[in-house]
C-alpha positions as CSV (number, residue, x, y, z in Angstrom):
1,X,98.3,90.4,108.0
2,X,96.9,88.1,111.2
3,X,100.2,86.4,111.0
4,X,102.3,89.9,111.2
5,X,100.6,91.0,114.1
6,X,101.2,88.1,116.1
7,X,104.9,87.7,115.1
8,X,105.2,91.5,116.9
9,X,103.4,90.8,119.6
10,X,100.0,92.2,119.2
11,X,97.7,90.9,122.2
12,X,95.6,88.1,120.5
13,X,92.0,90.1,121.6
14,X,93.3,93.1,119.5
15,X,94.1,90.4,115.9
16,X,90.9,89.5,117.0
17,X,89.3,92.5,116.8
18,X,91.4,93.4,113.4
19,X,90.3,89.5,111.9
20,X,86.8,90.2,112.4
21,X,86.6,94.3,111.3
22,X,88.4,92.5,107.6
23,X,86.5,89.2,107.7
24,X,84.1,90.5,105.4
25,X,84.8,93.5,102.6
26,X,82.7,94.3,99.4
27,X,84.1,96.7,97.3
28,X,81.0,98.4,95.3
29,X,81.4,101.4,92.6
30,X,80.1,102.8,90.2
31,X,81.6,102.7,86.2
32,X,79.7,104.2,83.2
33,X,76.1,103.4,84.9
34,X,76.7,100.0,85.9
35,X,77.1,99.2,89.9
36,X,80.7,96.8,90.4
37,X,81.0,94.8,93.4
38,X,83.4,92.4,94.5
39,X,85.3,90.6,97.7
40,X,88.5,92.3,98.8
41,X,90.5,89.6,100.2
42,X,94.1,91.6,100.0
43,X,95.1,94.8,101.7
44,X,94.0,97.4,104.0
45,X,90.4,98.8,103.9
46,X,91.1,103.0,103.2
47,X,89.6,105.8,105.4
48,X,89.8,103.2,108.2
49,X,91.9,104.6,111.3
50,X,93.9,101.4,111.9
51,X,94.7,101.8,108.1
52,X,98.0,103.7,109.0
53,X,99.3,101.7,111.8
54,X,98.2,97.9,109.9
55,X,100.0,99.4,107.1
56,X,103.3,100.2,108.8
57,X,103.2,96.7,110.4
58,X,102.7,95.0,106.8
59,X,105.9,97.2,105.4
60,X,108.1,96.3,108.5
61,X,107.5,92.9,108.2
62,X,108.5,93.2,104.3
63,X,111.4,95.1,104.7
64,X,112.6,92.4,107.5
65,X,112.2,90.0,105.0
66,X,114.0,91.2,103.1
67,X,117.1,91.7,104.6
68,X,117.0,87.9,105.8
69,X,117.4,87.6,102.0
């Protein structure tokens, strides 16, 4: 996701900012009395507000892709 922001020309202090708010993500829930955690190391974190606009840079870079295909 780094990568996509810097091939559309996000300032490097703002993929910074975005490498350091996903550096480290635990995912923790609750199933049938047991507590689950575990590393995310793919996507975008939910209920976050750069969720939207880190997702819209993800599916244009995908959909450039693939039309150079």
């Amino acid at each position: 996701m780094l990568r996509i922001l810097e091939k559309f020309g996000v300032p490097p202090g703002i993929v910074n900012t975005v490498q350091k708010l996903y550096k480290v993500i635990t995912i923790e829930f609750d199933a049938a009395e047991t507590r689950i955690s575990f590393a995310s190391t793919l996507g975008v974190k939910q209920g976050n507000n750069l969720a939207q606009t880190l997702f819209l840079f993800v599916i244009q870079a995908a959909i450039e892709h693939l039309d150079s295909k």
